[in-house]
C-alpha positions in Angstrom: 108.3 258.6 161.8 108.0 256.6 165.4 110.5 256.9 167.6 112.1 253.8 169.3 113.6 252.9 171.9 116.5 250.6 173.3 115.9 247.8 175.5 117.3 250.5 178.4 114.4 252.5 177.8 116.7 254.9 176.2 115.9 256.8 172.9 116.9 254.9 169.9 119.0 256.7 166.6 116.5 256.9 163.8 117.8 256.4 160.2 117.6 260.0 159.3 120.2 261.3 162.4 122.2 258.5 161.2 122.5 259.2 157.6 122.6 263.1 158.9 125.4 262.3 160.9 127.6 260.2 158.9 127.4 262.7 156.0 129.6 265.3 157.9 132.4 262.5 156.6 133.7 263.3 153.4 134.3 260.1 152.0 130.2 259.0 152.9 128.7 259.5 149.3 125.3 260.1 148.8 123.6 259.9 145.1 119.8 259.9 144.0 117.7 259.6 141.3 114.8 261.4 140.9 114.2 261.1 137.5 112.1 258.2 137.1 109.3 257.2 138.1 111.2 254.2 140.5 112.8 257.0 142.8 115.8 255.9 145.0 118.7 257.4 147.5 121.7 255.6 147.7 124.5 255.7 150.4 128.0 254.1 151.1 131.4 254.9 152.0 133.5 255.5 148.8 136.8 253.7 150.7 135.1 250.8 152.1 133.0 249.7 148.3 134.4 247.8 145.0 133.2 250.2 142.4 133.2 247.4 140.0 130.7 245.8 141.8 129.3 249.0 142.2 128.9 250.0 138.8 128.5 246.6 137.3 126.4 244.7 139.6 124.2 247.2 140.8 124.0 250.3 139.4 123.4 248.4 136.2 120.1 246.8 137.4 118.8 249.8 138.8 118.9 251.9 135.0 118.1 249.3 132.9 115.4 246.9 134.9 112.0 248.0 136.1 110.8 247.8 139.8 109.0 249.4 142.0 109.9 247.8 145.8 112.8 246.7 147.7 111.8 242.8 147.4 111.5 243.2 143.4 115.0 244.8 144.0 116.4 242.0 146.0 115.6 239.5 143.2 117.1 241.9 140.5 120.2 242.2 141.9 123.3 239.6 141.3 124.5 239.9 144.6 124.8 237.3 147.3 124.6 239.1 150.7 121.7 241.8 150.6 119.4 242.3 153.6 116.5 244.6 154.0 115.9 246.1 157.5 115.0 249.2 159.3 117.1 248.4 162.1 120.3 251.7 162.5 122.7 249.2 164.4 122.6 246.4 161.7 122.8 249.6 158.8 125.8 251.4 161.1 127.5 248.2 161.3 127.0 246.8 157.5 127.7 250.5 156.3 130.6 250.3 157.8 131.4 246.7 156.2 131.4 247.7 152.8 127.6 247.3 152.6 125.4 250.2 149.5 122.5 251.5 151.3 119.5 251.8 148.6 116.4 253.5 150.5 112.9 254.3 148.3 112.8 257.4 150.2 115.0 259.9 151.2 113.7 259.6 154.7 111.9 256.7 154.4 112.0 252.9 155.8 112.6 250.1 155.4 116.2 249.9 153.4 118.3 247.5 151.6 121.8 246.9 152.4 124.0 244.9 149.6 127.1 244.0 150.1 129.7 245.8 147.7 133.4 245.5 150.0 136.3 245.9 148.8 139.0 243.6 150.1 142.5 245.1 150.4 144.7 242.2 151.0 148.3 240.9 150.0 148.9 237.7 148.7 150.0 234.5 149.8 153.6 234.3 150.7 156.1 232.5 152.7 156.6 232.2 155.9 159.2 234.8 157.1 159.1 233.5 161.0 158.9 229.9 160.9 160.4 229.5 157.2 161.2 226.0 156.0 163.5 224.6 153.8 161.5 221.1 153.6 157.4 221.1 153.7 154.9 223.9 152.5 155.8 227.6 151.8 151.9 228.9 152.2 152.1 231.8 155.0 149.0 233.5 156.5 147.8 236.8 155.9 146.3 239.5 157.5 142.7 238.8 155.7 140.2 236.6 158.3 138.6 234.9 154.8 142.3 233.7 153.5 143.2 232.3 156.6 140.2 230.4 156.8 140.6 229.2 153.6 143.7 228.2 153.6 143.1 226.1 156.9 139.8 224.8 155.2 141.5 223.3 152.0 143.8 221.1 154.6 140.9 220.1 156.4 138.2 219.6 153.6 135.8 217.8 156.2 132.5 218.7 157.6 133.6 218.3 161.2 135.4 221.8 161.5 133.5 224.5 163.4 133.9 227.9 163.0 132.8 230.6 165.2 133.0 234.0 164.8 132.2 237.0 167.2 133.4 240.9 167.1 135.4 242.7 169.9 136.8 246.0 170.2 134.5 248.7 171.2 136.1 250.6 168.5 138.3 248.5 166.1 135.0 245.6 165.7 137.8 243.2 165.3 136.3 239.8 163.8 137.7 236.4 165.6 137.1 232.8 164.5 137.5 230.3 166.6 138.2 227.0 165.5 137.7 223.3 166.2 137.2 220.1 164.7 133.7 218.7 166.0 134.0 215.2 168.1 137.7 215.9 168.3 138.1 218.9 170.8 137.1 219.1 174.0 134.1 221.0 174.3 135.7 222.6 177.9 138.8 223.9 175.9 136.6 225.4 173.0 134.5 227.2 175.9 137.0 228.7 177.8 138.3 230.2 174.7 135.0 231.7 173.9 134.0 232.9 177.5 137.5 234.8 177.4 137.1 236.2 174.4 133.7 237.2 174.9 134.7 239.1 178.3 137.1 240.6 177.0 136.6 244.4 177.5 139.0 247.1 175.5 138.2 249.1 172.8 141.0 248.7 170.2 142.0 245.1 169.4 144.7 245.1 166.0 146.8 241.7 166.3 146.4 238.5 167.7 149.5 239.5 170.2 147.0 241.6 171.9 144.7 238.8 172.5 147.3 236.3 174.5 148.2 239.0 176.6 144.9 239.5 177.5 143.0 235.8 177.5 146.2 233.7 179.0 146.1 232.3 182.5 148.9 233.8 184.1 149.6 237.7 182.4 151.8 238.1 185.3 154.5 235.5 183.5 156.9 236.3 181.0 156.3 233.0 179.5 153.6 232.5 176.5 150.8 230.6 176.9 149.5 230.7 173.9 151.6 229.4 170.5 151.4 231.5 167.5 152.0 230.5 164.5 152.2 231.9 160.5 152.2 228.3 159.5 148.3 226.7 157.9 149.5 223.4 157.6 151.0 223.5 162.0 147.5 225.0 162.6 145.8 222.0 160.5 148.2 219.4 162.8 147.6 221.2 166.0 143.8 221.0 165.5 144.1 217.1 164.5 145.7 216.8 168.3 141.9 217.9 169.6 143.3 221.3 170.4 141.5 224.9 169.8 142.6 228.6 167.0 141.9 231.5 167.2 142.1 233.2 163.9 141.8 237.4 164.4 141.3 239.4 161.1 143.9 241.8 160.6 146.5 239.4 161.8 149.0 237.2 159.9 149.5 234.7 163.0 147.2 232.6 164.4 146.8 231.4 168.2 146.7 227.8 169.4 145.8 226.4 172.5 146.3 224.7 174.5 149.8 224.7 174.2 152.9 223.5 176.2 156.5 224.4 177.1 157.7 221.6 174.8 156.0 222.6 172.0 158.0 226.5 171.8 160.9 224.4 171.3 159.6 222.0 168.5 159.9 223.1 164.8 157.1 222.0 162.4 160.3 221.3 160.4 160.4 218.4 162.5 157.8 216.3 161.0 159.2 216.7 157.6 162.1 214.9 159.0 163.5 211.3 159.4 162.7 210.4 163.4 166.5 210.2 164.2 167.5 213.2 162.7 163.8 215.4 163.9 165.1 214.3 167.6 169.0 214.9 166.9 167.5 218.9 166.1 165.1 218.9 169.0 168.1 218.0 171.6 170.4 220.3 170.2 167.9 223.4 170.5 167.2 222.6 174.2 170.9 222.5 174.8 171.5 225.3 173.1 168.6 227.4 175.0 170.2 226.2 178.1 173.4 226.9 177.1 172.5 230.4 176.7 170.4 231.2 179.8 173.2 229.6 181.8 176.6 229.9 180.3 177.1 233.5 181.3 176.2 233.1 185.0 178.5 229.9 185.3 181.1 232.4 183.9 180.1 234.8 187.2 179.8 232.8 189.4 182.8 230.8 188.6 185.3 233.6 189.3 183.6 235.1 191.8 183.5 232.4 194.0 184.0 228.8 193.1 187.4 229.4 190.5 189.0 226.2 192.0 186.6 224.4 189.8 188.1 225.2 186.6 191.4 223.4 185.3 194.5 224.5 185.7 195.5 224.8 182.2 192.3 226.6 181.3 192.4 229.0 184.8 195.9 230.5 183.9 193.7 231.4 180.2 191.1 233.1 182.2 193.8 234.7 184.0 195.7 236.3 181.4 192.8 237.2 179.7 191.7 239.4 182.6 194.8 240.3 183.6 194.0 243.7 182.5 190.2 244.1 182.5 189.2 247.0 185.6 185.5 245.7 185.4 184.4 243.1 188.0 182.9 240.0 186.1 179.5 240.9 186.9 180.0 244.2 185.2 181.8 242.8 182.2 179.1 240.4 181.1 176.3 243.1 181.8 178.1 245.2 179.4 178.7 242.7 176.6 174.8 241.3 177.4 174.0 244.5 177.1 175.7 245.7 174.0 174.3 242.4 172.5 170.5 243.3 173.4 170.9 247.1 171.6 172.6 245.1 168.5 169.7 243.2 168.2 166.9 246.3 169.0 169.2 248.1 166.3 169.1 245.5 163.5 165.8 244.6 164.5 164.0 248.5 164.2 165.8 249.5 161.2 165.4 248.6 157.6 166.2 245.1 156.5 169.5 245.7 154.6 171.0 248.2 156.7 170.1 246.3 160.1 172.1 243.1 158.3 174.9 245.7 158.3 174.8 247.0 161.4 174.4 243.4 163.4 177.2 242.0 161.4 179.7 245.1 161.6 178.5 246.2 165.2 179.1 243.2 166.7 182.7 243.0 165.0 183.5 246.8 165.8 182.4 246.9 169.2 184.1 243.3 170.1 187.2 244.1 168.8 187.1 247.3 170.1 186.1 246.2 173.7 188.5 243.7 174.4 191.9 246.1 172.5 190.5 248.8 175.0 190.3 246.4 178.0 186.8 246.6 179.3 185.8 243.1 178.5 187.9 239.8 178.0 188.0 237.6 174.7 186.8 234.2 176.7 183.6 236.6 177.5 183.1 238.3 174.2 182.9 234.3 173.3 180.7 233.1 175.5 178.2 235.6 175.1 178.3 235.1 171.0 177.9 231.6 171.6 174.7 232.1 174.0 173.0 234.7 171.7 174.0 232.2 168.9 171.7 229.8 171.2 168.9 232.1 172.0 168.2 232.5 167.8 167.6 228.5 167.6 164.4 229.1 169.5 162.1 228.3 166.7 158.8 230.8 168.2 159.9 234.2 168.3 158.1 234.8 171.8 159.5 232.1 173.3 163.5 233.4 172.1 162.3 236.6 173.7 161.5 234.9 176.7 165.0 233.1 176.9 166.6 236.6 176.4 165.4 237.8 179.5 166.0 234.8 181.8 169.6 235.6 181.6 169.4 238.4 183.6 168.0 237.2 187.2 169.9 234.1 186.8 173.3 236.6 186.3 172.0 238.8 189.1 171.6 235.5 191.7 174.7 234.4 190.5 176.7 237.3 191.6 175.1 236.9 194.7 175.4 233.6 195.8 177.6 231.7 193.1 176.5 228.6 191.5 174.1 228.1 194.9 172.2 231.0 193.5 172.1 229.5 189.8 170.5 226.6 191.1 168.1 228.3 193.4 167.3 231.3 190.8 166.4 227.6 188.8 164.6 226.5 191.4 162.4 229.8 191.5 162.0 229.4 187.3 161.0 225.7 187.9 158.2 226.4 190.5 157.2 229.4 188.3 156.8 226.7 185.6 155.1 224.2 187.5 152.0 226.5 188.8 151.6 228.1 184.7 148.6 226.7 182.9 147.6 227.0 179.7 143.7 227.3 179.1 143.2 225.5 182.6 145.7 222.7 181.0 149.4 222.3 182.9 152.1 224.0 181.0 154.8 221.7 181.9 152.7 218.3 180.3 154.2 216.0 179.7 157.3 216.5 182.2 154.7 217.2 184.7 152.7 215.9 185.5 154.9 212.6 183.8 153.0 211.3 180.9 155.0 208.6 179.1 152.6 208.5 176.1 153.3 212.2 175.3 156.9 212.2 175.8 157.0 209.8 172.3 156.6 213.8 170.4 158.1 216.0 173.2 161.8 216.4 173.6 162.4 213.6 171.0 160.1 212.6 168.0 159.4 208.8 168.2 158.5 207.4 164.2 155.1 208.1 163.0 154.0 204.4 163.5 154.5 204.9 167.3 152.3 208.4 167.4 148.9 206.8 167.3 147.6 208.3 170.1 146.6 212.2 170.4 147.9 214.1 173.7 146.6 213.4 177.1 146.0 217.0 178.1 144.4 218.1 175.1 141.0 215.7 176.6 140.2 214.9 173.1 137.1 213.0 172.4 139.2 210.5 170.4 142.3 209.4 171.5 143.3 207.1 169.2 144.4 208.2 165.6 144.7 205.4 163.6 145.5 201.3 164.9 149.5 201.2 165.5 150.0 197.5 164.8 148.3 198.1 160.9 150.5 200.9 160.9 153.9 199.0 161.6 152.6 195.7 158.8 155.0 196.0 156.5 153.1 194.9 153.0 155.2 192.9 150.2 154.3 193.1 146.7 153.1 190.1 145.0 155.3 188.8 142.4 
């Protein structure tokens, strides 16, 4: 047999020292027959193949049908995928696939590689992160195929690209990209794809793994890529001109680019009426400021600026800490605190018994905090009331994100009152202003001010009034559809 060699001059793996080495693996199976005159060798890894297409489809040719090469073969078989090559790095990698391995010889080349894989995937269910009580209740799965699919069957045009590429030294991850053709920026797409094809680690097993590693700014607690479990948001998203990222293995899907607006925007939303979609959108960005704030204006408050509060609500505040040995600072670290290991808690164990041990944690240790002094009941409120805020973030990153801000802004306040709220803010803002997303300004359309993108930012103008796609997204095609048709209202002939 001729030895090859790679490109680097170095000396290439012959079929026989692959086949040699991959049979020290007890799940490689090897089987041959002999006893005809059409001699053959087969190989595959038991785990990896659908013996019903195994047995069915292929073994069944080979006993009852006469042939004597591997092109005969090819045309004998019922089987959609086969390729016949003497190349080890396509076998390695197709073996490895779910491919059969049918070689003439037991040592001989070419070989024929026919795709037998079995897929292991569950089915479609709801969404368990973004669930919604109005609009589909189709989830994504961890299967690259299904994902695709169920994207494809919202999109049925010939416009959507897909493009697929392998990283991972060791895990061979597969990721699709995805874009609709004369709608996305061709800029956007090939950011994405110069990213991902940099990309250099060995192990890649969730799309989660990928934003950290492709954003702009790893540095930031903020995400910079949206995630979502949702096919029909993904099918939306890429009607806007914008770019997926589909990762096999992965139930979520990554869009981009993406804004801060849009972490705070339920696909709910657009299932709603206009008045009542904006209504929802206010009160979540109240409700996130509310809890990133509420607690340090608590701090800050009593610790320096208490003339502020009424008179009638002060002596409250006074007889509620009337007894309480902590300094404020120390009281709300200790309820924020207590909060954080409730949710870890209920978070890391089992589904029924972390119900029961948020709900009667948080009851025992309250109660129990403020009978035994350490905390105040104003405080045990106000902190409820901002974790109650921090859940109506509808992207779980983002809500993670909110958790944390809480922190330096109670820190600065203890410092330097409400002057070191605002400039703990004014830190967070400029922080804001210089994040990107895919090379696209994360704070669009607040900054830089575009009027025609605040109509679906922190309100939802009527769909007759969203005609036009985003700015930042470049799109090819800004316009969706001609606004004054869309406003006609049509009588019916009597």
């Amino acid at each position: 047999m001729n030895e090859r060699k790679n490109y680097d001059g170095s000396r290439q793996q012959t079929i026989v020292e692959l086949l040699s080495v991959l049979r020290t693996s007890s799940d490689f199976m090897q089987y041959s027959n002999t006893a005809k005159e059409t001699r053959y060798w087969m190989f595959y890894f038991r785990p990896l193949v659908d013996t019903q297409i195994l047995h069915q489809s292929i073994l069944t040719e080979l006993t009852s049908q006469s042939w004597s090469s591997l092109e005969q073969l090819k045309e004998l078989i019922p089987v959609e995928d086969m390729i016949i090559t003497n190349d080890t790095g396509v076998i390695k990698e197709k073996l490895f696939e779910g491919y059969v391995l049918i070689s003439l010889s037991e040592y001989g080349e070419p070989v024929i590689l026919i795709r037998s894989s079995l897929e292991q995937t569950r089915t479609v269910t709801q969404p368990e992160v973004e669930f919604s009580v109005i609009g589909p209740k189709e989830a994504f799965v961890e299967s690259l195929d299904t994902n695709i699919n169920l994207i494809r069957k919202r999109l049925p045009i010939e416009e959507l690209r897909v493009r697929e590429l392998t990283i991972g030294d060791l895990s061979k991850t597969q990721v699709a990209v995805l874009y609709i053709d004369g709608l996305a920026d061709k800029e956007n797409f090939h950011t994405v794809w110069q990213r991902l094809s940099d990309l250099e680690f060995d192990q890649v097993s969730d799309s989660s793994l990928i934003t950290q590693m492709i954003s702009d700014n790893y540095r930031s607690p903020f995400p910079q890529l949206l995630d979502t479990e949702r096919p029909d948001r993904v099918v939306s998203i890429l009607s806007e001109g914008k770019i997926a990222i589909v990762v096999n293995g992965s139930p979520h899907v990554l869009i981009g680019p993406t804004t801060l607006v849009e972490f705070f925007s339920a696909f709910e939303d657009y299932f709603l009426n206009w008045i009542l979609a904006s209504f929802f959108r206010l009160v979540r960005l109240f409700a996130v400021a509310f809890s990133i704030l509420i607690t340090p204006i608590y701090v800050a408050t009593l610790n320096y600026h208490y003339e502020l509060i009424p008179r009638d609500l002060l002596n409250t505040l006074v007889t509620s800490r009337r007894e309480i040995p902590l300094p404020p600072i120390l009281e709300a670290l200790f309820l924020e605190l207590t909060i954080e290991l409730l949710r870890e808690a209920g978070a890391r164990l089992p589904t029924k018994v972390g119900q029961t041990i948020g709900i009667v944690g948080g009851i025992v240790i309250g109660t129990a905090s403020v009978e035994a002094g350490l905390t105040s009941n104003i405080l045990l409120i106000i902190v409820a009331l901002a974790a109650l805020g921090s859940f109506t973030t509808p992207v779980y990153n983002m809500g993670n994100t909110i958790r944390l801000l809480r922190f330096p802004f109670l820190a600065f306040a203890e410092f330097l009152g409400l002057l070191g709220i605002v400039l703990c803010f004014c830190f967070l803002a400029t922080h804001l202003l210089r994040l990107t997303s895919l090379g696209r300004p994360f704070l669009e359309p607040l900054y830089p001010p575009r009027l025609r993108d605040m109509k679906d930012s922190l309100i939802r103008f009527p769909y007759a009034s969203l005609n036009k796609r985003p700015i930042f997204a470049r799109t090819k095609q800004p316009v969706r559809f001609d606004e004054s048709k869309a406003k006609q209202k049509k009588d019916i002939d009597e």
